[in-house]
N, C-alpha and C positions, 0 to 999 in steps of 0.2 A: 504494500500500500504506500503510494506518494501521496506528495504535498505536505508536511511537516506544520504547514501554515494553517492544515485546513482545524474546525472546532468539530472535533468529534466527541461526543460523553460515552462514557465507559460503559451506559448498560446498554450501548447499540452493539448488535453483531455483524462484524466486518469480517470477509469472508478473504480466505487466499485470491490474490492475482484482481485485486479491484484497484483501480486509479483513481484519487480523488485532487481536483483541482484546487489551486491555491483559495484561501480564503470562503472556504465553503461551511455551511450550517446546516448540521445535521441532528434533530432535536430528537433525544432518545423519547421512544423505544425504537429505533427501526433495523431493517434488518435489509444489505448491501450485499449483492452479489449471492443469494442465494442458489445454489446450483441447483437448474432443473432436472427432472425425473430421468434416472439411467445416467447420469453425468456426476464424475466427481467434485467436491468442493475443489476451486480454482481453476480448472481443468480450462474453463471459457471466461475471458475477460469481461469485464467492467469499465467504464467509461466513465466517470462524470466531470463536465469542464470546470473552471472557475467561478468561483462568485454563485454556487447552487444553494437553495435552500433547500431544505428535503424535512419536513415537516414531521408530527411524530404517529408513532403506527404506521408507517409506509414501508410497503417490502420491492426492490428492485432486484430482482433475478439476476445472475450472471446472463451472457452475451448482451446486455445494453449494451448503446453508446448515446452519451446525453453532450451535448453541447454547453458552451458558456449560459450562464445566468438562469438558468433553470431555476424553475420554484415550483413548487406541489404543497398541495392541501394537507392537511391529516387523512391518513386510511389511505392512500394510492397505492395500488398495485401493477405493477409493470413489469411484464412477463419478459423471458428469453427471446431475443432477435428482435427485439424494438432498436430502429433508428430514432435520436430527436434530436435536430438543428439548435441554434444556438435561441438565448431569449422565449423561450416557451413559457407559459403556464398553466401550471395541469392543479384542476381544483378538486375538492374534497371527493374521498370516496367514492373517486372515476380508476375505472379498470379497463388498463390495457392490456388486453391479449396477445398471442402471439403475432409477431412479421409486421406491427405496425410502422410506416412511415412519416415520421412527422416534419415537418418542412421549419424553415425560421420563423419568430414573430408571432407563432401562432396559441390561441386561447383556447381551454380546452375546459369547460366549465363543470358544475360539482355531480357527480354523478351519473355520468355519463362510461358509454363502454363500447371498446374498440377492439375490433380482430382484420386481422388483414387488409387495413385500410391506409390509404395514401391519403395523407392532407399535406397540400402544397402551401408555401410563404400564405402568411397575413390573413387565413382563415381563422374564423371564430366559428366555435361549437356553443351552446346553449347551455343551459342544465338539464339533464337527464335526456341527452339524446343516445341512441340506440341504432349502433351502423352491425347489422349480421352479416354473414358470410357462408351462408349454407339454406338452402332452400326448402331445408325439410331435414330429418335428425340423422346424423353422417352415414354418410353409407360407404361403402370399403372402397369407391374411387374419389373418395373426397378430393385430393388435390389436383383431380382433373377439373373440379368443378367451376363454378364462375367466378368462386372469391372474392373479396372483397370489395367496398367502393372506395373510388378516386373523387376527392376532390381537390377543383384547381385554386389557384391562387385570389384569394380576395373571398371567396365567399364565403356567406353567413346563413348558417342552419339554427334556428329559432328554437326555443325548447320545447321536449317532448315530443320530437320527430324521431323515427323511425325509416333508416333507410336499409332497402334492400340490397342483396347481392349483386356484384356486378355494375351499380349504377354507375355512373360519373354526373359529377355537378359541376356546370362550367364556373370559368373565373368571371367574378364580383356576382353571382347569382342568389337569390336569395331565398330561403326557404321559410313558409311561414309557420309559425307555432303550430305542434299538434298534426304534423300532416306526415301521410307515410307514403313516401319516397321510393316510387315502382319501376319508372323508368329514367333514363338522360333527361336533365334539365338543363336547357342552353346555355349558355356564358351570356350576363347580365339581366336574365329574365326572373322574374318573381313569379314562384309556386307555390301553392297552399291546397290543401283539402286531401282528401284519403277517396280514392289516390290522388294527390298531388298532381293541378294542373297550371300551365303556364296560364298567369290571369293580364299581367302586364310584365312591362321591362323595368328596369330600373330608374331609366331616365323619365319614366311616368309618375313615380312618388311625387309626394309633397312632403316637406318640413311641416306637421303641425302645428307646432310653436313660432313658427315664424323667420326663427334664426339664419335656417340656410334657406337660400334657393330648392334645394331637392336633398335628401337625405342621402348620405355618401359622397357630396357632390366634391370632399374635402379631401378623397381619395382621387380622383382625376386632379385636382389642382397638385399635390405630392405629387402626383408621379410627371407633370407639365412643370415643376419645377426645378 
């Protein structure tokens, strides 16, 4: 184990062959690198960058690899073969499963849970959204099957959505509360309802309050600047 800098408390369990970056906070009880089923302790490295906070009851399996500035909630779980980029936040009592991909920047809000899904830069997830990877209870060609959803860069899935296998959700699209997620949803369009249909785009919203022009509209101005 590196980093000499980082605040580790005694009743956390740190496992052989984990890296922890300078200046990281890790509030006991939790438990780093725990080796999964059929693999020895150390055997698969550990990841975590600089400047992590890692909250307490949270268990990170062996094969992560977490990025700079990470933070997570209490109670997170995050299984073997998770990628996440730098700047993440993963909030309370959200489970990642296996093979996730998490991109930079991206929010991942309390209670929610992920299996074989690709989330690119600058997406937000909700509370208690719900991405599956299996269409029905595994059957012995599972890994042929459709797997996981991608989603692109910028978008935002509303809480208590529900998406299915396979989908893709384009970048800055936006998914409304409550709604489950059956098919591809464009890049910039707004979908809501079960199933989930395109109602308008993006550039269709209103600010309620007044403040902006159109809601997001602060995202196009960043990236024009």
């Amino acid at each position: 184990m590196e980093a000499m800098d980082s605040m580790i408390a005694s009743l956390n369990m740190i496992y052989p062959n984990v890296s922890i970056g300078d200046d990281a906070l890790i509030e006991a009880p939790c438990v780093i690198g725990k080796p999964p089923r059929n693999t020895a302790a150390g055997e698969l490295a550990t990841v975590i960058g600089e400047h992590a906070i890692i909250r307490p009851f949270s268990t990170i399996y062996a094969g992560v690899e977490i990025g700079a500035r990470f933070q997570c909630g209490q109670g997170v779980s995050i299984r073997e073969g998770n990628t996440i980029a730098e700047d993440v936040s993963i909030g309370t009592n959200a489970v990642l499963e296996y093979g996730n991909k998490i991109g930079s920047r991206v929010r991942i809000h309390t209670g929610c849970f992920l299996e074989d899904v690709t989330l690119e830069d600058d997406v937000i997830i909700a509370p208690h959204v719900v991405f599956t990877d299996d269409l029905h209870p595994r059957c012995p060609r599972y890994s042929e099957c459709r797997g996981g959803a991608i989603v692109k860069c910028g978008a935002r899935i509303g809480a208590s959505v529900t998406i299915l296998p396979g989908v893709t959700i384009g970048e800055n699209a936006l998914v409304g509360a409550g709604s489950v997620v059956t098919k591809n949803v464009p890049a910039n369009a707004v979908a809501v309802g079960n199933p989930a249909r395109v109602v308008k785009f993006i550039d269709d919203l209103e600010c309620s309050s007044g403040i902006f022009s159109r809601p997001y509209v602060w995202v196009s101005q960043k990236k024009a600047s």
